[in-house]
C-alpha positions as a Python dict, from the first residue, in 0.01 Angstrom:
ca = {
    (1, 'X'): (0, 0, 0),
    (2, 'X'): (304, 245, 75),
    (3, 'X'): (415, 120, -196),
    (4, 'X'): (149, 228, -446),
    (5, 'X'): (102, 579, -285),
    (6, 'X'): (508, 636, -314),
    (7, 'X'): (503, 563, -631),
    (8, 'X'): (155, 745, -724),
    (9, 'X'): (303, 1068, -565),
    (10, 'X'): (637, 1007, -764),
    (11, 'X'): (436, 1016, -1057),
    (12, 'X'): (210, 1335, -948),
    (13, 'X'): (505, 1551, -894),
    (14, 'X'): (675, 1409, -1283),
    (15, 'X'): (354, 1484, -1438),
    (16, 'X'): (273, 1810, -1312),
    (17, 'X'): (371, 2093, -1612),
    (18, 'X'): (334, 1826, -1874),
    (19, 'X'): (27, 1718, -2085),
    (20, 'X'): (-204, 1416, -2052),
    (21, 'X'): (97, 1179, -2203),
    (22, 'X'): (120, 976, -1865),
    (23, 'X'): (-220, 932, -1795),
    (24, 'X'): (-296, 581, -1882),
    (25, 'X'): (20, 488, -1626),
    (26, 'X'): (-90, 742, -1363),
    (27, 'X'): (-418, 566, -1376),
    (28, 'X'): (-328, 209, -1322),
    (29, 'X'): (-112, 333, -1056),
    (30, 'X'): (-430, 491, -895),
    (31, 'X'): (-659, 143, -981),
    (32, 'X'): (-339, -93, -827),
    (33, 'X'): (-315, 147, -498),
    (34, 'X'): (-738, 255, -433),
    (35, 'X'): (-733, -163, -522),
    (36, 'X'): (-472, -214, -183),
    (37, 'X'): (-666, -26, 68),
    (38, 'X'): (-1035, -133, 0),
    (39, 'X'): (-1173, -443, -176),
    (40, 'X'): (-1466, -628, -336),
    (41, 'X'): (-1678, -453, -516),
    (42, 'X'): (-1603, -61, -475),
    (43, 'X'): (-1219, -179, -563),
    (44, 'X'): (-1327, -337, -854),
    (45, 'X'): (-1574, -60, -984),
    (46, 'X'): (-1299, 237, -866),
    (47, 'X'): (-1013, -17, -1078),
    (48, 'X'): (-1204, -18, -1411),
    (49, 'X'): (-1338, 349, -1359),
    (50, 'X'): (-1010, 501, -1322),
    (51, 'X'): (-815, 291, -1593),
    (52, 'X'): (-1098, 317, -1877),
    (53, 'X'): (-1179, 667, -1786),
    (54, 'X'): (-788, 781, -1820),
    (55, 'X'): (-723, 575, -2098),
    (56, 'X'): (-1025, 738, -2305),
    (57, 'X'): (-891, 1126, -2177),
    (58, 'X'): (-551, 1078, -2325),
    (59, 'X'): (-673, 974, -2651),
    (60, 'X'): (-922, 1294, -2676),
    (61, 'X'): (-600, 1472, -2547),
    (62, 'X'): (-348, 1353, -2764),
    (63, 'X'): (-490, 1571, -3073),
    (64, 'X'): (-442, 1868, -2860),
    (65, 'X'): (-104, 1814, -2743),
    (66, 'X'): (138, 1736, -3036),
    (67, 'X'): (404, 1796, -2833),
    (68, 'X'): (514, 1866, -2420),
    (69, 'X'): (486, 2216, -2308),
    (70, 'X'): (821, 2378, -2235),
    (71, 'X'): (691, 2543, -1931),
    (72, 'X'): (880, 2497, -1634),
    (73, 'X'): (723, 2294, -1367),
    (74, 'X'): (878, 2431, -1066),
    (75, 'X'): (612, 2571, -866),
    (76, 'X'): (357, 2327, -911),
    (77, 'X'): (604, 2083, -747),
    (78, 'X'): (744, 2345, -492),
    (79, 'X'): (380, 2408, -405),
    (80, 'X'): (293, 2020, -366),
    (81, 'X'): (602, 1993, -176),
    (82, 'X'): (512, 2256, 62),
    (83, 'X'): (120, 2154, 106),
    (84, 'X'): (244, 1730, 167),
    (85, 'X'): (465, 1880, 425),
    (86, 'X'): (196, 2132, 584),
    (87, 'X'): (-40, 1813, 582),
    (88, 'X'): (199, 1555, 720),
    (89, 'X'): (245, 1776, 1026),
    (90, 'X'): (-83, 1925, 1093),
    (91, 'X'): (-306, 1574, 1001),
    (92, 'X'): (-104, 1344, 1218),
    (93, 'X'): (-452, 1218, 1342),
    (94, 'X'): (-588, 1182, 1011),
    (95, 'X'): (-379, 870, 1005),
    (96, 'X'): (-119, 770, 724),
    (97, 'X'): (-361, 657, 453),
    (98, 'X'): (-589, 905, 451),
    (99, 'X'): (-323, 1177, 474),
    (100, 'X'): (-150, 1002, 141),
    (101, 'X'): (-445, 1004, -63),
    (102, 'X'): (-554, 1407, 29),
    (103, 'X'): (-200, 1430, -110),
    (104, 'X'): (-243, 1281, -403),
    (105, 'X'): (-597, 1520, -449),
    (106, 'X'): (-371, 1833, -377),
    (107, 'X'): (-81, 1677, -625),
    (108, 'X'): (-375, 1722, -889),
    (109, 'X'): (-468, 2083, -788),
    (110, 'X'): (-168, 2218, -763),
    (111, 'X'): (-105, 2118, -1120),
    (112, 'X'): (-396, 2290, -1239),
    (113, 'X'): (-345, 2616, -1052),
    (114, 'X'): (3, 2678, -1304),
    (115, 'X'): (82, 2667, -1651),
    (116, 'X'): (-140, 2646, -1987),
    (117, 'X'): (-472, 2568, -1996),
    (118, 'X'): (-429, 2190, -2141),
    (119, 'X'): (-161, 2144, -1830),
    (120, 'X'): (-391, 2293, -1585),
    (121, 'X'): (-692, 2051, -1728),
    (122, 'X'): (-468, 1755, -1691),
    (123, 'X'): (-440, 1873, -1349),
    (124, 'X'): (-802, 1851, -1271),
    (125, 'X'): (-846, 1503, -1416),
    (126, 'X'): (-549, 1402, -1226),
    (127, 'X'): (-712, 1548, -900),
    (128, 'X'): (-1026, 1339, -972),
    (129, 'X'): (-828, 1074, -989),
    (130, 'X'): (-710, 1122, -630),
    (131, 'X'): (-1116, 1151, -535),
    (132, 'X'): (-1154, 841, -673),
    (133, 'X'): (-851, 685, -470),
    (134, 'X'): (-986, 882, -167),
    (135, 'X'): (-1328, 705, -238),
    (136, 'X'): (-1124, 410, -221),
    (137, 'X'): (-956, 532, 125),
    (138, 'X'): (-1250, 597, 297),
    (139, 'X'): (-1470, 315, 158),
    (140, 'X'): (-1771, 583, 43),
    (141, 'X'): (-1973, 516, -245),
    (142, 'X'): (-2089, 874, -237),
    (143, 'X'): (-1744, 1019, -316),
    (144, 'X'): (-1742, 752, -527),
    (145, 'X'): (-2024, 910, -733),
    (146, 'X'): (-1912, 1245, -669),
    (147, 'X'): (-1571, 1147, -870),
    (148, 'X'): (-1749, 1043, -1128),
    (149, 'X'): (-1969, 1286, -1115),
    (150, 'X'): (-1647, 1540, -1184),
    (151, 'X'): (-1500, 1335, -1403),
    (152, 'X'): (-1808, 1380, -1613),
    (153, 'X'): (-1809, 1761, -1583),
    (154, 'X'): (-1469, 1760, -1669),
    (155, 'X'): (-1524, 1549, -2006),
    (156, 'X'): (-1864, 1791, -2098),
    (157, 'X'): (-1623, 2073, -2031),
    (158, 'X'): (-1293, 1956, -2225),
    (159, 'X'): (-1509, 1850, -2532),
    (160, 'X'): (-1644, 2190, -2529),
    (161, 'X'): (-1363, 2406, -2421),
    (162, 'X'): (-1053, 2280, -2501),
    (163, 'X'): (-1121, 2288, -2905),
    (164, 'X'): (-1192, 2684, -2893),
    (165, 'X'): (-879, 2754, -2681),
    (166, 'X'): (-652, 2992, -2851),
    (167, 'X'): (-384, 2816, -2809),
    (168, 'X'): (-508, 2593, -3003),
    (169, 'X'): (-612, 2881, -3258),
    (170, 'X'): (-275, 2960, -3250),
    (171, 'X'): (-95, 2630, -3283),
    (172, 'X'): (-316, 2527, -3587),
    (173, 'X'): (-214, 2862, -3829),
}
């Protein structure tokens, strides 16, 4: 289970500043770590949810992204950095699992709060992502839905959004 989490924040904090390129990996890593810490059914629903749902995301994002942004990704990982510490020491009674999946949620939002809008989107999926692990953590089917419930909003949102972008405007002439 540490395991898993190490290796899910690893990830986080490599993806953040980049586009949806390591999405399918980020979300077996999420299905093989939500899949240690709860079981039967919920484990099994949260497994196929997360890989499916970020294996269909990167290939509507792959037509957007032709290449990774040269950004630099230093404060999104400076800022995840500072937040994992912050919640390590204040949510000692949180207890250890619960306190590495609210990192992996804040991972995800500090990678949308910098960088271009595709980066920033990626961000938000990747926070779901974390909900859904958290769902996972805390054995609720209501965050559960709630995940998916974002997740959906998100897709409505980056089927609308993301082709007007100017960026994309931009890229294309």
């Amino acid at each position: 289970m540490i395991a898993g989490f190490a290796l899910l924040l690893l990830l986080a904090l490599a993806a953040l500043g980049r586009d949806g390129r390591g999405l399918p990996l980020y979300g077996v890593v999420c299905a093989f770590t939500g899949a240690t810490v709860c079981g039967g059914l919920l484990a099994l629903l949260t497994s196929v949810a997360l890989i499916s749902l970020n294996i269909v995301a990167w290939i509507g994002l792959r037509r957007f992204a032709p290449h990774t942004p040269e950004r630099s990704s230093v404060l999104p990982v400076m800022g995840t950095i500072v937040l994992l510490l912050t919640l390590a020491l204040s949510g000692a009674s949180l207890g250890l699992t619960t306190a590495l999946g609210a990192g992996i949620v804040l991972a995800g939002l500090c990678g949308a709060a910098f960088g271009p809008p595709l980066v920033q989107f990626v961000g938000l999926l990747m926070a779901s992502d974390g909900l859904i692990v958290m769902a996972c953590v805390m054995q609720s089917w209501a965050l559960f839905a709630t995940a998916l419930a974002f997740w959906g909003v998100l897709a409505a949102l980056g089927c609308v959004l993301l082709p007007r972008l100017a960026w994309r405007r931009v890229l294309e002439e």
